[in-house]
N, CA, C and O atoms as CSV, one atom per row, in Angstrom:
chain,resi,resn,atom,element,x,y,z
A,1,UNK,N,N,0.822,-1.192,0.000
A,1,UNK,CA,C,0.000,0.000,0.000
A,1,UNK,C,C,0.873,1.266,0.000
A,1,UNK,O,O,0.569,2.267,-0.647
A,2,UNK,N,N,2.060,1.157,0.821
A,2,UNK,CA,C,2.704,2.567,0.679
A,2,UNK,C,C,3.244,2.530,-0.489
A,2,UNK,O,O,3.183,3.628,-1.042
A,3,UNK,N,N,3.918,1.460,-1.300
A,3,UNK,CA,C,4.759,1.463,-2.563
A,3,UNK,C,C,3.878,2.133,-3.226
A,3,UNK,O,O,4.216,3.208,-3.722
A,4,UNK,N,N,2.348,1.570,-3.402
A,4,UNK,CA,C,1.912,2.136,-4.044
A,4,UNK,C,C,1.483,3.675,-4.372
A,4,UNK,O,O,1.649,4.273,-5.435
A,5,UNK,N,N,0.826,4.203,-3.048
A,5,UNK,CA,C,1.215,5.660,-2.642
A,5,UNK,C,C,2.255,6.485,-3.118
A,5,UNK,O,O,2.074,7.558,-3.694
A,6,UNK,N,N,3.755,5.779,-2.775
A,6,UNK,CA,C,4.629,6.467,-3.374
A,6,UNK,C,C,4.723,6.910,-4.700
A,6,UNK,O,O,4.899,7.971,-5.298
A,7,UNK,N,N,4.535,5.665,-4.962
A,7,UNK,CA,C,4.316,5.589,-6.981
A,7,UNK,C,C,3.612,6.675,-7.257
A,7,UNK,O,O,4.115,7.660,-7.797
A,8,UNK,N,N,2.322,6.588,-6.893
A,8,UNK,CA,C,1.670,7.933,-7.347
A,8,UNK,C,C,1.703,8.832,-7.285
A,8,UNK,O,O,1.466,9.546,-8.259
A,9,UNK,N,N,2.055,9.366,-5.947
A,9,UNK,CA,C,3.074,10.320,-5.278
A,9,UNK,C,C,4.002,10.761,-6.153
A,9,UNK,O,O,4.038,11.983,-6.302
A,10,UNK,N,N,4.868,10.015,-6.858
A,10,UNK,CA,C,6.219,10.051,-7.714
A,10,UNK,C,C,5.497,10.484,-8.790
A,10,UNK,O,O,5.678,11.648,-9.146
A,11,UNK,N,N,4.720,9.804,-9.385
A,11,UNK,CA,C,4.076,10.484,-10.521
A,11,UNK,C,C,3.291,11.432,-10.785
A,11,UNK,O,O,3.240,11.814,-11.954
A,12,UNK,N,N,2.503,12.043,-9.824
A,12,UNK,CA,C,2.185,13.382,-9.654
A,12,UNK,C,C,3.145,14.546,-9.411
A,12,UNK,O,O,2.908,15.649,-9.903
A,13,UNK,N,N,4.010,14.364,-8.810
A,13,UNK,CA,C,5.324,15.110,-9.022
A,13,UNK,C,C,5.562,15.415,-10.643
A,13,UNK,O,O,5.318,16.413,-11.322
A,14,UNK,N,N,6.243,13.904,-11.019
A,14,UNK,CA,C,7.104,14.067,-11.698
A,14,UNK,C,C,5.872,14.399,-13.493
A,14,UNK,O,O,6.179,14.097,-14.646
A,15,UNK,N,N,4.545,15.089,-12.994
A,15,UNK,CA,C,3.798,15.174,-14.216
A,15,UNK,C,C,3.320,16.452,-13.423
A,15,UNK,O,O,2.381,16.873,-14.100
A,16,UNK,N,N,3.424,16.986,-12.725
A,16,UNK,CA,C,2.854,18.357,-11.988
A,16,UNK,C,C,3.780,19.292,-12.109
A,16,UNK,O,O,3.556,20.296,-12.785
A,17,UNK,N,N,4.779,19.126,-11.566
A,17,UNK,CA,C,5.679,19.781,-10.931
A,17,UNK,C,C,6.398,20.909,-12.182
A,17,UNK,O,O,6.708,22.100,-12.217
A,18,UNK,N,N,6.432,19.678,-13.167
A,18,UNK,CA,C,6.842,20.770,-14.791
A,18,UNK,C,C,6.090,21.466,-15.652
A,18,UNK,O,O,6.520,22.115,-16.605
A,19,UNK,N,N,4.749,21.316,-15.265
A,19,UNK,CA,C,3.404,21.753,-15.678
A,19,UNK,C,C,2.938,22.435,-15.013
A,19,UNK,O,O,2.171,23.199,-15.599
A,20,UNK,N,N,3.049,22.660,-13.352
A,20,UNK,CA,C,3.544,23.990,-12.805
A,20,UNK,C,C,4.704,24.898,-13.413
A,20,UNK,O,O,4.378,26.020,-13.800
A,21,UNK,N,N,5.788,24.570,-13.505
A,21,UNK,CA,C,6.580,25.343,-13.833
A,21,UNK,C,C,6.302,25.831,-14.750
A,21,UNK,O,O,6.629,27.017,-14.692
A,22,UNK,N,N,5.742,25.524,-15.854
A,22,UNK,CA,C,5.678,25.733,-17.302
A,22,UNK,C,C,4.731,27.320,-17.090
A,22,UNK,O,O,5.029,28.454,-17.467
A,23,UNK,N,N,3.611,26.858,-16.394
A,23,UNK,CA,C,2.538,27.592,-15.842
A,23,UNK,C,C,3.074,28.892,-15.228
A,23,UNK,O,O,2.602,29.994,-15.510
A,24,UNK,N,N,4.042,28.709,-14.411
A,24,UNK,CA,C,4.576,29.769,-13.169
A,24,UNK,C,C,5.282,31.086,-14.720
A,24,UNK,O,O,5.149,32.304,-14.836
A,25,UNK,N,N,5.807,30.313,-15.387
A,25,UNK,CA,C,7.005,30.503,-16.540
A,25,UNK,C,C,6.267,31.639,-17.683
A,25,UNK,O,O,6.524,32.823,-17.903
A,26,UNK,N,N,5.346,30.794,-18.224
A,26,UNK,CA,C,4.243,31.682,-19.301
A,26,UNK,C,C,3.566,32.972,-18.327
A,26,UNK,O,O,3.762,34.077,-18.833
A,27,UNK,N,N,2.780,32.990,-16.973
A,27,UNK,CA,C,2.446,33.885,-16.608
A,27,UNK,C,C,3.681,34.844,-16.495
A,27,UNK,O,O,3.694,36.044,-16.767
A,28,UNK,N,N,4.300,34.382,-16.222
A,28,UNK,CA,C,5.985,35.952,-15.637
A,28,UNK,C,C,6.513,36.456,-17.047
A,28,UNK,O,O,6.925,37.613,-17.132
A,29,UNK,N,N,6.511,35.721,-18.024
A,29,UNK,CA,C,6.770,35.977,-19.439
A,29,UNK,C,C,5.784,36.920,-19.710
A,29,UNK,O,O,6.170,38.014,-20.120
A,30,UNK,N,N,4.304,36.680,-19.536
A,30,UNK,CA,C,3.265,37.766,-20.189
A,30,UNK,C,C,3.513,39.173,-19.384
A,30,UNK,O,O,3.494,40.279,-19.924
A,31,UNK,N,N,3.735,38.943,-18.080
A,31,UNK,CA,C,3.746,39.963,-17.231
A,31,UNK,C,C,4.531,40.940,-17.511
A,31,UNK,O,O,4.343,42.155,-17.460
A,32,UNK,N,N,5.817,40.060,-17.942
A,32,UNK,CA,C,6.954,40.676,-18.366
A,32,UNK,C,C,6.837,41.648,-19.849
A,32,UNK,O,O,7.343,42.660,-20.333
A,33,UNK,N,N,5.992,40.780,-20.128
A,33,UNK,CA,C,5.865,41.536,-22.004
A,33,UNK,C,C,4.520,42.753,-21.507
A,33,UNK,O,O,4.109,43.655,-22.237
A,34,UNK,N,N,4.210,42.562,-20.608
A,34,UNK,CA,C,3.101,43.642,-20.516
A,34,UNK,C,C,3.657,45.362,-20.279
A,34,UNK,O,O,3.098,46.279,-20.880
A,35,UNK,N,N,4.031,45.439,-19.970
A,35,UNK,CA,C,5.185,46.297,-18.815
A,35,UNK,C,C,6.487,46.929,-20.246
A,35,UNK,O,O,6.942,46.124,-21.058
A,36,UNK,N,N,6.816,48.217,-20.263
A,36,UNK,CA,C,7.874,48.858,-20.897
A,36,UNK,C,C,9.345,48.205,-20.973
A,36,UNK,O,O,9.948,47.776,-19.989
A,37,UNK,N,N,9.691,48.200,-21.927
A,37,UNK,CA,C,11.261,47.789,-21.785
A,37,UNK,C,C,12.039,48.870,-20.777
A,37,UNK,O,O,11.799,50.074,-20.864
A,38,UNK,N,N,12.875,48.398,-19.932
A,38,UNK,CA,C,14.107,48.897,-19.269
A,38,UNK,C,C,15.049,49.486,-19.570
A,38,UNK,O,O,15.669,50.228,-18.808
A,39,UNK,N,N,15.393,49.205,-21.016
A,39,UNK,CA,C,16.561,49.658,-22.077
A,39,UNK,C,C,15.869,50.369,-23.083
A,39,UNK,O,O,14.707,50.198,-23.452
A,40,UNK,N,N,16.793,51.271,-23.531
A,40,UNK,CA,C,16.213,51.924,-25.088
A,40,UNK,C,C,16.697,50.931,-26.061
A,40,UNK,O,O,17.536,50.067,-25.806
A,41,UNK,N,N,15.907,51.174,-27.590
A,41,UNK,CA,C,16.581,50.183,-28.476
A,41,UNK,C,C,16.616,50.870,-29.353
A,41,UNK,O,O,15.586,51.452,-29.692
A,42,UNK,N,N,17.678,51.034,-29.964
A,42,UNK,CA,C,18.460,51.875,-30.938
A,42,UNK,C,C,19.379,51.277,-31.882
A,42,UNK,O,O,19.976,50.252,-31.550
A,43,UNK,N,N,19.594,51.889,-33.223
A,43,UNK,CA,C,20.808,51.234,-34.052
A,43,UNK,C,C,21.946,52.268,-33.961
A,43,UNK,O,O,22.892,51.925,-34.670
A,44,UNK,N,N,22.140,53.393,-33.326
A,44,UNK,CA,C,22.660,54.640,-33.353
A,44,UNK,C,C,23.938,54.214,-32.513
A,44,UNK,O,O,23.814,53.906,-31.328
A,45,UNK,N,N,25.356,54.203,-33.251
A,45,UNK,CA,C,26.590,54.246,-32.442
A,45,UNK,C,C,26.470,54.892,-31.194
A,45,UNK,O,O,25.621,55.716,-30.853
A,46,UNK,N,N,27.449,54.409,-30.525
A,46,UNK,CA,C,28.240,55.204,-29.413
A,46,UNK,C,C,28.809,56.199,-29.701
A,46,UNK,O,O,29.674,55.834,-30.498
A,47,UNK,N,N,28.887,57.264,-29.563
A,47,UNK,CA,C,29.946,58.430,-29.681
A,47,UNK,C,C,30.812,59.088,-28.710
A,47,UNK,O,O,31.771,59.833,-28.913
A,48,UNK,N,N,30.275,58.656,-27.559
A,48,UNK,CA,C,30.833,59.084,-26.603
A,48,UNK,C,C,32.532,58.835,-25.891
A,48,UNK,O,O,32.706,57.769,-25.300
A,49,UNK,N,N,33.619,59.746,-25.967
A,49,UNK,CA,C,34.532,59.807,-25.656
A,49,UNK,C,C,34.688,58.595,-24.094
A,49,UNK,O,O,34.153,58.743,-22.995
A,50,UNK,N,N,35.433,57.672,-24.473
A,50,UNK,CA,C,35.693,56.861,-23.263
A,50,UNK,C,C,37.362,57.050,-23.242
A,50,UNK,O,O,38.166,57.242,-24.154
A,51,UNK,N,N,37.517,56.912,-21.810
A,51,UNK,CA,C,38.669,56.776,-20.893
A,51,UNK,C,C,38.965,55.755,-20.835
A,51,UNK,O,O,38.333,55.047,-20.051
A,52,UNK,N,N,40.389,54.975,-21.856
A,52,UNK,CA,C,40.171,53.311,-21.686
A,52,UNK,C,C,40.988,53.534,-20.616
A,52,UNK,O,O,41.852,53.875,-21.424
A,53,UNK,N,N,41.639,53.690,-19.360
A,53,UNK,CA,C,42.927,53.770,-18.718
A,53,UNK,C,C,41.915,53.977,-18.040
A,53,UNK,O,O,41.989,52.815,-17.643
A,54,UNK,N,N,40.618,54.533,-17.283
A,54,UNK,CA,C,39.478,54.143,-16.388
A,54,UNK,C,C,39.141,53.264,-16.690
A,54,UNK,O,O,38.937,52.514,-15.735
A,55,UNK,N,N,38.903,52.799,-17.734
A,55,UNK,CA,C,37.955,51.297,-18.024
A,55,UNK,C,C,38.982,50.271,-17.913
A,55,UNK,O,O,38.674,49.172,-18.374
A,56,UNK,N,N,39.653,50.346,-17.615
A,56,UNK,CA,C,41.079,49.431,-17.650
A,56,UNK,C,C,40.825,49.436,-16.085
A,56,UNK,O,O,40.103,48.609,-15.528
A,57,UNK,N,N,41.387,50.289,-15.548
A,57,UNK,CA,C,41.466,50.520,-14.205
A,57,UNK,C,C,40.111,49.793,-13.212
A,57,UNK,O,O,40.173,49.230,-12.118
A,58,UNK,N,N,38.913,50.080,-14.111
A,58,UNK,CA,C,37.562,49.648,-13.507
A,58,UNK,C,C,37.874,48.173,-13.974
A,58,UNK,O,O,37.592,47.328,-13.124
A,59,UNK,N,N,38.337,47.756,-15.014
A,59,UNK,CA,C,38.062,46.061,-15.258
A,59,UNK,C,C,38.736,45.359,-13.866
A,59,UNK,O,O,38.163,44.730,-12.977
A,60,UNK,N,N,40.281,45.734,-14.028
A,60,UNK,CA,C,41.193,45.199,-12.846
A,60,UNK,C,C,41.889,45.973,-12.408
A,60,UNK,O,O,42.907,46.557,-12.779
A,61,UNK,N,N,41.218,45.958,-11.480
A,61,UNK,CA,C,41.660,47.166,-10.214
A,61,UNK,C,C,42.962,46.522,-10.080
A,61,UNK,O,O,43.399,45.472,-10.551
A,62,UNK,N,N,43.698,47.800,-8.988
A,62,UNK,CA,C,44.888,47.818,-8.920
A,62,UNK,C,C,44.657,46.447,-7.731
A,62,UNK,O,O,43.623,46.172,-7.123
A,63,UNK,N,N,45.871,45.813,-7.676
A,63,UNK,CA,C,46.045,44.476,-6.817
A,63,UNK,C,C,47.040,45.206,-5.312
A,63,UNK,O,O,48.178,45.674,-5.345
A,64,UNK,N,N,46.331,45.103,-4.402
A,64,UNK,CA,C,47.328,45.716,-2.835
A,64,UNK,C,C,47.643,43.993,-2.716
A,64,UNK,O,O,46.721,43.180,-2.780
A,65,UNK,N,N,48.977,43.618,-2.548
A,65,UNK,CA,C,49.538,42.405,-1.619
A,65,UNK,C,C,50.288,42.952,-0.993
A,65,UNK,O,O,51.167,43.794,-1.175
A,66,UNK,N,N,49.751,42.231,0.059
A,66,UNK,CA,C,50.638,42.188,1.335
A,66,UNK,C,C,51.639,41.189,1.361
A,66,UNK,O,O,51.048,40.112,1.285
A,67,UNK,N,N,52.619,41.043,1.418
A,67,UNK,CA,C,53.796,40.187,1.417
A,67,UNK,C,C,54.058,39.694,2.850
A,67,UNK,O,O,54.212,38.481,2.989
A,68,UNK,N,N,54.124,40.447,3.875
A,68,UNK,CA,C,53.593,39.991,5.071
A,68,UNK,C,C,52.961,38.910,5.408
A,68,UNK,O,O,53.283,38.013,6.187
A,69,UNK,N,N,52.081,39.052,4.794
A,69,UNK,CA,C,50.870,38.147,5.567
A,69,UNK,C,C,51.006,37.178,4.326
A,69,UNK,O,O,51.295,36.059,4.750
A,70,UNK,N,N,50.911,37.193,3.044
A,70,UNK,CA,C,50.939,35.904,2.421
A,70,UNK,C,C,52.640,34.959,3.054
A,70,UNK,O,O,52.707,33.731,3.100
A,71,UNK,N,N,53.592,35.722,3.386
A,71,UNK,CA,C,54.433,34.846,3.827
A,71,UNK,C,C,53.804,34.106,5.170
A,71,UNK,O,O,54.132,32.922,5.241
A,72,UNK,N,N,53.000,34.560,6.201
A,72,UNK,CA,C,52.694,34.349,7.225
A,72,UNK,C,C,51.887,33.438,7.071
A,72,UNK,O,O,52.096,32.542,7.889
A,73,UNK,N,N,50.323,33.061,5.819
A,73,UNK,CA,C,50.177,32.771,5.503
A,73,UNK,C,C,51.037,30.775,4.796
A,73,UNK,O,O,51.032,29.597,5.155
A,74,UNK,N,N,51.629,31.672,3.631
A,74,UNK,CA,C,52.539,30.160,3.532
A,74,UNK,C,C,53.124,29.170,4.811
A,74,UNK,O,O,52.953,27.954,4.896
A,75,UNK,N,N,53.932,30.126,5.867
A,75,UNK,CA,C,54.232,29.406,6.751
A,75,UNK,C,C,53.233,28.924,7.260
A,75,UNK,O,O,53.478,27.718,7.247
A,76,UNK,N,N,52.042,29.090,7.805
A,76,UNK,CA,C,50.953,28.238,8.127
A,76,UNK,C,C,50.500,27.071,7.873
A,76,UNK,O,O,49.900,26.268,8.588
A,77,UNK,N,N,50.924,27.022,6.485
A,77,UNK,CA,C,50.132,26.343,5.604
A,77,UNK,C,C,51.712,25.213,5.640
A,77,UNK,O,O,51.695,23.992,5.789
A,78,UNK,N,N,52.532,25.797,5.517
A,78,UNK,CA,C,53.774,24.831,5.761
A,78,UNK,C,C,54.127,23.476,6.901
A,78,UNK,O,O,54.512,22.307,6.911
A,79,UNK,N,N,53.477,25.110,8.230
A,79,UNK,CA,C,53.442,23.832,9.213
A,79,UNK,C,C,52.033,23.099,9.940
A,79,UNK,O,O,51.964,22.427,10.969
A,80,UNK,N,N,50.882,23.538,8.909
A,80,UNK,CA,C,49.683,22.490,8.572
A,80,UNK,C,C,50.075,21.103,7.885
A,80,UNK,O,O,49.538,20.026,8.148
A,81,UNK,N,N,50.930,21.275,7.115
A,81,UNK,CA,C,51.369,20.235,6.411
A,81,UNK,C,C,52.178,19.581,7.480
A,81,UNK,O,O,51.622,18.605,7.986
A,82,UNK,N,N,52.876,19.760,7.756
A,82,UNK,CA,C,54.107,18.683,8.539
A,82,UNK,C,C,53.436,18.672,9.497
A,82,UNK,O,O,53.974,17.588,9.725
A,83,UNK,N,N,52.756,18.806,10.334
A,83,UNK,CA,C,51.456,18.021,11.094
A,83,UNK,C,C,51.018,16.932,10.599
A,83,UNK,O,O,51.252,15.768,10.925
A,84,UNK,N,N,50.019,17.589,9.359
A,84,UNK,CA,C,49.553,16.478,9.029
A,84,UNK,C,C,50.614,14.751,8.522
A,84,UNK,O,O,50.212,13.598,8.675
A,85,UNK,N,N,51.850,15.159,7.982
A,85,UNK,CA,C,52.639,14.392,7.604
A,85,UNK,C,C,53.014,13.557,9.049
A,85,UNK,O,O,53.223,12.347,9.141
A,86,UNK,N,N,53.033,14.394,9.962
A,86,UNK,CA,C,53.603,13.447,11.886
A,86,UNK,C,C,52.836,12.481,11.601
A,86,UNK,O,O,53.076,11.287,11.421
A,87,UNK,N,N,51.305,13.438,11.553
A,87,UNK,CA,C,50.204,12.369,12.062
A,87,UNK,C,C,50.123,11.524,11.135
A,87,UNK,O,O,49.852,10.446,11.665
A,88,UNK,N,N,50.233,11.381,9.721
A,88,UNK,CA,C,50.259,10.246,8.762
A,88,UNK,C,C,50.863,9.295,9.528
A,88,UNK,O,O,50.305,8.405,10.169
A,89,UNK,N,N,52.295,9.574,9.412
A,89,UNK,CA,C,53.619,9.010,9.705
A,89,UNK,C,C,52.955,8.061,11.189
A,89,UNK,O,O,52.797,6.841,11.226
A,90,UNK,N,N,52.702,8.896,12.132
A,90,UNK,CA,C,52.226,8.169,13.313
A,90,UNK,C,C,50.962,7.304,13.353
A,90,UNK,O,O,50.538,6.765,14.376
A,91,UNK,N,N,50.415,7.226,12.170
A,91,UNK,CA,C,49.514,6.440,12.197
A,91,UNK,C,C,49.836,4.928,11.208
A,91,UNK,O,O,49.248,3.850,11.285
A,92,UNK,N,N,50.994,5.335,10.284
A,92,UNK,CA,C,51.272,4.071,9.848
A,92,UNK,C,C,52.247,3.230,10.414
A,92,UNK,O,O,52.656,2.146,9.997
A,93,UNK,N,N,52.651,4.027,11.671
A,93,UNK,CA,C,53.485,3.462,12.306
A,93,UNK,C,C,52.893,2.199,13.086
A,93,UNK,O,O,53.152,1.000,12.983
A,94,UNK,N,N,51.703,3.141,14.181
A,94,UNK,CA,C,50.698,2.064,14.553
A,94,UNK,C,C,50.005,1.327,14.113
A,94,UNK,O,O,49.558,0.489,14.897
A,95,UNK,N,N,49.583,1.260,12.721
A,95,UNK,CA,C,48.816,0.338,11.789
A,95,UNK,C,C,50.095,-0.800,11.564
A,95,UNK,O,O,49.786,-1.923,11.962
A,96,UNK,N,N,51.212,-0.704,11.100
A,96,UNK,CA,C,52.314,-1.189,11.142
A,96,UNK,C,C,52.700,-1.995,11.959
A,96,UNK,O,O,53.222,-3.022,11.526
A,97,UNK,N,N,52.584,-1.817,13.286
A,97,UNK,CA,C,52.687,-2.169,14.676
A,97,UNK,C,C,52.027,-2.950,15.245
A,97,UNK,O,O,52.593,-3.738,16.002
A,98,UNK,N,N,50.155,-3.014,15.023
A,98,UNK,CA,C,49.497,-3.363,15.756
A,98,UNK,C,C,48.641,-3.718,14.182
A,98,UNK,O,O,48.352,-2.760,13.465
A,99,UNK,N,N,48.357,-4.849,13.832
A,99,UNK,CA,C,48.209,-4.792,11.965
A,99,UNK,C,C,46.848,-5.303,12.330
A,99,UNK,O,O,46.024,-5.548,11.450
């Protein structure tokens, strides 16, 4: 009795659920087409004088490193590692040991 439940269960899902969506999808689409565009639409160039050395600057900003702290950093990470390497080490010792 529950298999069966499920089943149907499963199949009302899996025949609802995209037929909702579909549903949810077409209404927000009309809504959407009801309502003014956001953008103008034009075939008319750009003319406007751009600053590529701002637009450069805006793509990738200037980079601040700290050298400091990424060394401080690495060392961390250096002696995260040789930890973890003890504890390897000490664990194949005892696996080794005690088999």
């Amino acid at each position: 009795m529950r298999l069966a439940v499920m089943l149907l269960l499963g199949v009302a899902m899996y025949v609802g659920v995209p037929m909702l969506w579909q549903a949810l999808m077409v209404a927000k689409v009309n809504e959407m087409s009801g309502k003014p565009m956001d953008f103008p639409v034009s075939n008319e160039p750009i003319t406007a004088n751009i600053d590529t050395a701002n637009l450069i600057a805006a793509i990738n900003p200037p980079l601040d490193f700290n050298v400091e702290e990424a060394e401080a950093f690495g060392a961390q990470a250096a002696a995260d590692r040789t930890m973890r390497d003890i504890s390897a080490a000490q664990d194949a010792a005892a696996t080794a040991r005690y088999p």
